[in-house]
Backbone bond lengths (Angstrom), bond angles and torsions (degrees), N, CA, C in turn:
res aa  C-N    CA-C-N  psi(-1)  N-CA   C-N-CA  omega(-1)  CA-C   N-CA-C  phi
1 X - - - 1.457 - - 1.527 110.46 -
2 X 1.434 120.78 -31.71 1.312 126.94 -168.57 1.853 97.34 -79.18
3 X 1.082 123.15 -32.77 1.281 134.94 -177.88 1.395 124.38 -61.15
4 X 1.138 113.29 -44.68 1.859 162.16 137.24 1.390 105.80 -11.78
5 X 1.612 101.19 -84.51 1.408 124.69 171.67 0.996 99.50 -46.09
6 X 1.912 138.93 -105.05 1.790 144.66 -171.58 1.129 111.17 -27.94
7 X 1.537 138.10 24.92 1.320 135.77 155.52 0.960 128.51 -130.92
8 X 1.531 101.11 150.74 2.147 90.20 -166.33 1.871 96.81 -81.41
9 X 1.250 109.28 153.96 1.157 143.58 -157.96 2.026 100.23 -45.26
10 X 1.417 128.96 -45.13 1.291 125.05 162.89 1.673 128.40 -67.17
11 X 1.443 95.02 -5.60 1.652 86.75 168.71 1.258 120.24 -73.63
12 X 1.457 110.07 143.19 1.417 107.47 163.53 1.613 130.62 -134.62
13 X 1.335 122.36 107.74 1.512 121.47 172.37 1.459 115.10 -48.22
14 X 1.701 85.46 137.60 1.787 104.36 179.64 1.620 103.74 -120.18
15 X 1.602 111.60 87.13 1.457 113.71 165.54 1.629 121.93 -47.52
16 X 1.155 124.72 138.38 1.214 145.59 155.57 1.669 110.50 -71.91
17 X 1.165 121.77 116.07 1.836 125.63 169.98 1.633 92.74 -60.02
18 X 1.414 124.30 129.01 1.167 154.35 171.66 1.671 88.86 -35.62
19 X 1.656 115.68 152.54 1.487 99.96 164.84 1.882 119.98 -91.41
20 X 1.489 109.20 2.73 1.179 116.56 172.62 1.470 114.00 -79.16
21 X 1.756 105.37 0.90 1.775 92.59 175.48 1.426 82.77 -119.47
22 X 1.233 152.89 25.86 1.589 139.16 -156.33 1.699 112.22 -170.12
23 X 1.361 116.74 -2.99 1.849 124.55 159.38 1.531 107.20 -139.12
24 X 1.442 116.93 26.81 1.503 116.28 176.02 1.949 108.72 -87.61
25 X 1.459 115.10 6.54 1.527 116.12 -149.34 1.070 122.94 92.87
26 X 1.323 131.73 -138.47 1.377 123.01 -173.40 1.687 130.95 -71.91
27 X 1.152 128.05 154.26 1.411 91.46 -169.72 1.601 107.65 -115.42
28 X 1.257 110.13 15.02 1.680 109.70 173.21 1.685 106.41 -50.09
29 X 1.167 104.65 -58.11 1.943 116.93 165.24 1.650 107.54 -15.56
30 X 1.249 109.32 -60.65 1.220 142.64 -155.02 1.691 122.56 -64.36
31 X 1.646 89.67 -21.80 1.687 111.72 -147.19 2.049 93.27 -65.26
32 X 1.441 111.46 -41.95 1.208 103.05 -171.29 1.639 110.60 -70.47
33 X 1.208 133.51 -36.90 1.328 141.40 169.13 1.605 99.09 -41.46
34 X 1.274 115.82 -79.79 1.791 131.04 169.58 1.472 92.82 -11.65
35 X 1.754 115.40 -80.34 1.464 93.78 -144.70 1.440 110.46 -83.57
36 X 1.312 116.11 -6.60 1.906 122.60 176.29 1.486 102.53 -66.85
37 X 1.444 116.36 -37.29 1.657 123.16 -178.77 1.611 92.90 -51.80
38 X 1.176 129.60 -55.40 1.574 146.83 -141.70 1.517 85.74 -69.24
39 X 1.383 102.24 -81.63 1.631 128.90 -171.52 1.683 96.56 -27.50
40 X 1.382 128.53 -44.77 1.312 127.70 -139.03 1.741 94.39 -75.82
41 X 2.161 95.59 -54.50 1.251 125.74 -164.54 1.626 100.96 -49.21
42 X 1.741 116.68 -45.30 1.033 115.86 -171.66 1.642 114.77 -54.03
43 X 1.540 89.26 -65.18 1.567 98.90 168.29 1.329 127.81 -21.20
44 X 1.107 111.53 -59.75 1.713 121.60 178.16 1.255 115.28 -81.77
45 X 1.294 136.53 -21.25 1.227 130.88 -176.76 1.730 120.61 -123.89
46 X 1.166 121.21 -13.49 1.158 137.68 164.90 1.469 110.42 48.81
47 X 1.190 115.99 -130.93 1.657 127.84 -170.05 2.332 95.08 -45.89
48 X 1.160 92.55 -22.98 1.662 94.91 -155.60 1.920 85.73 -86.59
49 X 0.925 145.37 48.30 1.699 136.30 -173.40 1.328 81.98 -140.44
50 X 1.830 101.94 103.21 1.651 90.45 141.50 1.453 127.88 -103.34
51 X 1.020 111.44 -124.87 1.446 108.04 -167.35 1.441 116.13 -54.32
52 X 1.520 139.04 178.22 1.458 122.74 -176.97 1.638 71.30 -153.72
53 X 1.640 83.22 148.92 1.898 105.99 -161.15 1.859 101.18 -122.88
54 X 1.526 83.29 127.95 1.887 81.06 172.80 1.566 98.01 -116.22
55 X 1.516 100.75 122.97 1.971 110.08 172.16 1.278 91.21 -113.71
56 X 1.854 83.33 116.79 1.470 98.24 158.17 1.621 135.27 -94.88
57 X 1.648 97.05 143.92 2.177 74.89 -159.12 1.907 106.31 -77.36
58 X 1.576 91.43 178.97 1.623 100.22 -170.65 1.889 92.54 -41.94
59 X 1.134 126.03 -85.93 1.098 140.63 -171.83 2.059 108.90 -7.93
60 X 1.042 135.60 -23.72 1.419 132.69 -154.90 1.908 77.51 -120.11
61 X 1.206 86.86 120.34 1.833 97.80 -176.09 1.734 84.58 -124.04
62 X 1.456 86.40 173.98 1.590 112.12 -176.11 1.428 120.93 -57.83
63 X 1.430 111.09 -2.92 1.896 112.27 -167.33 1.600 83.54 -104.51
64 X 1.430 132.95 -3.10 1.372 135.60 153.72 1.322 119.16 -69.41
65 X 1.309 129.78 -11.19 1.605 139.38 162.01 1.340 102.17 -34.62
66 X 1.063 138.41 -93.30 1.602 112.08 -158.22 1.412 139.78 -43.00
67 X 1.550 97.81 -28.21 1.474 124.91 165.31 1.791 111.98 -60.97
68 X 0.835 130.95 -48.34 1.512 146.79 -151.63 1.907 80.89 -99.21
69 X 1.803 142.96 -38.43 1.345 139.79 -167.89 1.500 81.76 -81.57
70 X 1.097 129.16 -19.40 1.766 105.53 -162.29 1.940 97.10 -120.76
71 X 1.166 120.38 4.86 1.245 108.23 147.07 1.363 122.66 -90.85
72 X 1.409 114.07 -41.96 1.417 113.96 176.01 1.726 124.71 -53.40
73 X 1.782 98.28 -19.00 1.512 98.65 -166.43 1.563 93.78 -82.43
74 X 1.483 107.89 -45.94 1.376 99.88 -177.69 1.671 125.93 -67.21
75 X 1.234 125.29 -10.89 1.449 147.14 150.92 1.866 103.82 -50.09
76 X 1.208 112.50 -48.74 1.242 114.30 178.65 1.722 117.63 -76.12
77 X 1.404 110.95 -36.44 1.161 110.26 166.80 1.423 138.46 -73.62
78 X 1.649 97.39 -7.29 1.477 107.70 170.61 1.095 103.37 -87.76
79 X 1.893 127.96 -40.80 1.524 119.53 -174.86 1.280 127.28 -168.93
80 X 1.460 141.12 143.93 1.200 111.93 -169.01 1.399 126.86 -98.54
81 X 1.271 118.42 34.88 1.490 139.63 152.85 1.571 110.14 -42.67
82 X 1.631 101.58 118.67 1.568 101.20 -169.11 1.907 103.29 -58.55
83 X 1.453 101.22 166.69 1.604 105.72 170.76 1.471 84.63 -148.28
84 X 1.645 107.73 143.10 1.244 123.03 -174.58 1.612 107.78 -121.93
85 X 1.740 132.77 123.83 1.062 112.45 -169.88 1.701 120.48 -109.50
86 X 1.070 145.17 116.90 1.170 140.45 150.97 1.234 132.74 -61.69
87 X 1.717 127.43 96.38 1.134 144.42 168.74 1.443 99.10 -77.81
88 X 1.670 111.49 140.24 1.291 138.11 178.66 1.506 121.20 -136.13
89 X 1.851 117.59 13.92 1.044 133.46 -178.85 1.872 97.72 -102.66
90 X 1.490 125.23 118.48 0.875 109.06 176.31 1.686 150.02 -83.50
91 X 1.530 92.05 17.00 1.538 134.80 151.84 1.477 104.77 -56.22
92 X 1.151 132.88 -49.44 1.210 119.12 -173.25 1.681 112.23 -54.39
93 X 1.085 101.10 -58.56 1.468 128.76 176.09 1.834 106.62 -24.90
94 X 1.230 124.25 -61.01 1.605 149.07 150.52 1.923 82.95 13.33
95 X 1.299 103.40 128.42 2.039 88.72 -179.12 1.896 99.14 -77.09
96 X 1.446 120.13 -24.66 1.599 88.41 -174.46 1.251 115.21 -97.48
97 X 1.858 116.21 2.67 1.203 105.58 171.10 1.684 106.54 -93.46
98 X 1.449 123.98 -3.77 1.628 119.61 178.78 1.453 74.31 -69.26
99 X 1.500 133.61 -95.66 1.585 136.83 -154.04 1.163 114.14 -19.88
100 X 1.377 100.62 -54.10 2.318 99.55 -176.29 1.762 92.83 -57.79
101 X 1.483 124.37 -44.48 1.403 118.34 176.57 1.110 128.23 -25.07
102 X 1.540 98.27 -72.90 1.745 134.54 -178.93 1.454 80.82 -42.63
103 X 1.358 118.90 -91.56 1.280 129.90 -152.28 1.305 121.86 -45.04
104 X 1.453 117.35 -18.13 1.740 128.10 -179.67 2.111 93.39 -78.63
105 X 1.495 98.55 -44.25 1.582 98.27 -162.49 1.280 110.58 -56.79
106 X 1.680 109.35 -37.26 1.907 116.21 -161.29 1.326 73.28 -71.50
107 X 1.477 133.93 -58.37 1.778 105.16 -135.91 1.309 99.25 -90.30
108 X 1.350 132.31 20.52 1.217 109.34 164.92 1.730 106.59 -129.32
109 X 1.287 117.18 26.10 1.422 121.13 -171.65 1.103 139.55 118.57
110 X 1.750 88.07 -48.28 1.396 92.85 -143.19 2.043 102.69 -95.35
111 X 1.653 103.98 -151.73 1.681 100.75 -177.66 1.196 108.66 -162.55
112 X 1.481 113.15 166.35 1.496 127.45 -141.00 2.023 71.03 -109.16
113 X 1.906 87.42 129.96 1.743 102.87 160.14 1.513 98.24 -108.89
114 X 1.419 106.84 125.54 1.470 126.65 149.14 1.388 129.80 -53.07
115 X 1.469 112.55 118.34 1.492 130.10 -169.01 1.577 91.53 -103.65
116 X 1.554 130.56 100.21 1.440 108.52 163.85 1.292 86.79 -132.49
117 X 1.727 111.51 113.45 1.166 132.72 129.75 1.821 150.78 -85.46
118 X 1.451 97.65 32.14 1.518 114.35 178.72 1.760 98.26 -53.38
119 X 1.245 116.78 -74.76 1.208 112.95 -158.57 1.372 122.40 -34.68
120 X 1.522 126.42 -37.68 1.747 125.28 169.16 1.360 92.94 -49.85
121 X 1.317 122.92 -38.59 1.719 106.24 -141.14 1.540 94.85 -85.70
122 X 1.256 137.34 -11.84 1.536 141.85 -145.49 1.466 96.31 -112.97
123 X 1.476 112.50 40.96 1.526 94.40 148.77 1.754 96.96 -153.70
124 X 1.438 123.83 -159.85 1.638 128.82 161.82 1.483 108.83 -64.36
125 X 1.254 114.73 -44.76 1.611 127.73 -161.03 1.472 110.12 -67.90
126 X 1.085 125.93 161.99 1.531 132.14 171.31 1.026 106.45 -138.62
127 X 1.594 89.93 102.07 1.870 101.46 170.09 1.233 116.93 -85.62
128 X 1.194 133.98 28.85 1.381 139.71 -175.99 1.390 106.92 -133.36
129 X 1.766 97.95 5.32 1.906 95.77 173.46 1.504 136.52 -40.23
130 X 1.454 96.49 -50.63 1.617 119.71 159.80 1.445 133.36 -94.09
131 X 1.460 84.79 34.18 1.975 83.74 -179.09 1.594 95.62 -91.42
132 X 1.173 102.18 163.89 1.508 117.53 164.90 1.291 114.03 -80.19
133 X 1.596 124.23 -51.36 1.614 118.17 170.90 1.259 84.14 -116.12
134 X 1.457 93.89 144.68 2.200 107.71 -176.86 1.435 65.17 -116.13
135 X 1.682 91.94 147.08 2.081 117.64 175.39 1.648 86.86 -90.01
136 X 1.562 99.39 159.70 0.898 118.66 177.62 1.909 106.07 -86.38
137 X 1.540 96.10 174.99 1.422 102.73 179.23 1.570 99.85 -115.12
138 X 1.141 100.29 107.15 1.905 110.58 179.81 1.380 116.31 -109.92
139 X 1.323 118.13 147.71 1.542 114.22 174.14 1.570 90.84 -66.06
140 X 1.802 89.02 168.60 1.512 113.94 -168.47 1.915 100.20 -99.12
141 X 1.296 131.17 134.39 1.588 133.08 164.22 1.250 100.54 -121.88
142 X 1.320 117.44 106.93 1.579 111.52 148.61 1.251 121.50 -123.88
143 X 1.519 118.54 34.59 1.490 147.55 170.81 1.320 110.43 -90.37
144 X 1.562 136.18 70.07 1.386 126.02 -135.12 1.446 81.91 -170.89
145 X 1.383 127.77 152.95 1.585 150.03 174.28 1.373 94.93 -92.47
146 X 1.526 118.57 -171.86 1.636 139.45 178.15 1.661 95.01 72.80
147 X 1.110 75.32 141.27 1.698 120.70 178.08 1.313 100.13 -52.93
148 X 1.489 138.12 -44.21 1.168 134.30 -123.09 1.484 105.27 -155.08
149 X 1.260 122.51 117.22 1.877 131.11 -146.77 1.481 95.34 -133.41
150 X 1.372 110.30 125.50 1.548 122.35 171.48 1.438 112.56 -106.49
151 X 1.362 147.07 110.36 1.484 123.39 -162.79 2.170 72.43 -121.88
152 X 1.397 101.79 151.31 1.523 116.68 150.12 1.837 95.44 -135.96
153 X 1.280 79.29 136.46 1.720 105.31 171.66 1.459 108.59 -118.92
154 X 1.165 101.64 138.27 1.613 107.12 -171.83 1.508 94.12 -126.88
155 X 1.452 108.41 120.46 1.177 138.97 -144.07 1.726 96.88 -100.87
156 X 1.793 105.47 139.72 1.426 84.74 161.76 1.970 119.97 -95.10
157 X 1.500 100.98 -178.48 1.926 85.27 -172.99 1.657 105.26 -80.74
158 X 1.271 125.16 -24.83 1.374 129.78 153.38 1.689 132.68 -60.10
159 X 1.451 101.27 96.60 1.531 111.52 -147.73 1.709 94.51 -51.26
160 X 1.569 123.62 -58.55 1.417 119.87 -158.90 1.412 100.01 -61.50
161 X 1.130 149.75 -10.36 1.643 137.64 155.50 1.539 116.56 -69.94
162 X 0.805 96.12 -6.19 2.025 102.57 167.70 1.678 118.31 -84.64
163 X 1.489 101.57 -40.56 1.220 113.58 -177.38 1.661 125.43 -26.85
164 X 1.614 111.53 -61.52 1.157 150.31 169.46 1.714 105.83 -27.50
165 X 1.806 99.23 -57.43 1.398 112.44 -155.70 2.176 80.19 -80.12
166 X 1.283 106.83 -79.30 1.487 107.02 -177.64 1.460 119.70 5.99
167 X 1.558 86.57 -75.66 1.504 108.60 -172.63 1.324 106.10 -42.94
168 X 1.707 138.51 -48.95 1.401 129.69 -164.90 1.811 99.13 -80.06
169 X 0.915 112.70 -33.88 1.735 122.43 -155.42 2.030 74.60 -61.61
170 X 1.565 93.71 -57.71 1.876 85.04 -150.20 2.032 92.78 -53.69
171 X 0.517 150.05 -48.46 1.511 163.05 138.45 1.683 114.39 1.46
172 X 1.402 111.60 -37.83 1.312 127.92 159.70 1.000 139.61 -53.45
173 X 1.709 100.25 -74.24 1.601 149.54 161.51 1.450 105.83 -36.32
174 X 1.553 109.05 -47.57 1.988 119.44 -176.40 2.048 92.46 -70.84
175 X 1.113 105.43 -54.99 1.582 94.68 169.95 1.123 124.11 -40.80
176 X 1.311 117.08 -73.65 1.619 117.52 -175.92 1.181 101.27 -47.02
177 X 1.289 127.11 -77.25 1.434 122.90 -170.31 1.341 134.18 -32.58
178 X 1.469 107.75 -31.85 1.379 118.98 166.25 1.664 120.66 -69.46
179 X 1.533 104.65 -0.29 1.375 118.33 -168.36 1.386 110.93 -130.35
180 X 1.584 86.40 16.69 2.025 94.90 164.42 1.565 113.26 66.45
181 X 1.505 109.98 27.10 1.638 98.48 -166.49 2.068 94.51 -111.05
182 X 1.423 89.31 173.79 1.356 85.97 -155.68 1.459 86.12 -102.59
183 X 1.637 140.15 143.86 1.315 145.83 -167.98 1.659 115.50 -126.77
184 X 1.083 104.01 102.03 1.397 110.54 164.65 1.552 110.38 -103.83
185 X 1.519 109.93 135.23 1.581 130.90 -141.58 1.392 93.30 -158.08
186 X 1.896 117.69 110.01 1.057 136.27 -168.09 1.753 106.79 -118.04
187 X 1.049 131.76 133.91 1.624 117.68 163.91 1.497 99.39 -122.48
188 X 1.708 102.08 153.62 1.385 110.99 -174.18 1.183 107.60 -147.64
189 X 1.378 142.95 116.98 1.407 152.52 164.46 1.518 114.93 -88.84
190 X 1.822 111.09 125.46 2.181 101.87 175.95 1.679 61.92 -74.00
């Protein structure tokens, strides 16, 4: 609520699903944690809650699809508050299993969050030497339906190696936008 309040009235928070409901294995288990997380976020943040993001870790690959269709449905049946998903298995990626993806997200709401971490990877150095979780390096999809686009870019700490990535995103961003979609745009530096 205090969070809520210290912002002017168009901001909006984008919760992360806890990783105890979202790297425990499957997440049907999970489903009541999921929507109490929701219920709580709403509570406290009200008009100011946007979208709420489930990252799934490398480990939950695509033969986890039915699992991941029957949380999302029940996510939908609690509410129609967008949920945006980040796959980090690079099975997903596969073009007819992204499509069966795509196609699970439109019909049930929800939307694909963008993992682009090129920029660490685009130099000799490893700025993720001392991370605790180093992101993975995933192909990029922004060939995807829904209204509603989550991109996180994970930034390197050497600004002119960002440049590269910037330049296409703003190039993106002018697309979508021209296509009426609503853009949530995260940067992240280890």
């Amino acid at each position: 609520r205090n969070w809520a309040q210290a912002t002017p009235a168009a901001f909006r928070f984008c919760p992360k699903l806890h990783r105890d409901i979202s790297h425990q294995g499957l997440l049907t288990p999970r489903i009541p944690d999921a929507l109490r997380f929701f219920d709580h976020m709403t509570e406290g943040l009200g008009q100011r809650l946007g979208p709420c993001m489930l990252q799934l870790p490398p480990t939950y690959d695509p033969y986890n699809g039915p699992d991941l269709a029957k949380f999302l449905n029940a996510w939908r049946r609690h509410t129609d508050h967008l949920l945006t998903v980040e796959v980090r298995h690079r099975g997903w990626f596969v073009p007819n299993v992204a499509n069966r993806l795509n196609t699970l997200l439109l019909r049930v709401g929800a939307s694909r969050a963008i993992l682009d971490s090129r920029p660490v990877f685009s130099s000799q150095d490893d700025p993720q030497e001392h991370s605790q979780r180093k992101k993975p390096q995933l192909p990029i999809d922004t060939d995807f339906g829904g209204q509603t686009v989550m991109v996180r870019l994970i930034t390197h700490p050497e600004p002119d190696h960002n440049i590269p990535f910037f330049d296409m995103w703003v190039q993106q961003v002018a697309q979508w936008l021209d296509q009426s979609r609503t853009i949530y745009f995260f940067l992240h530096c280890p």
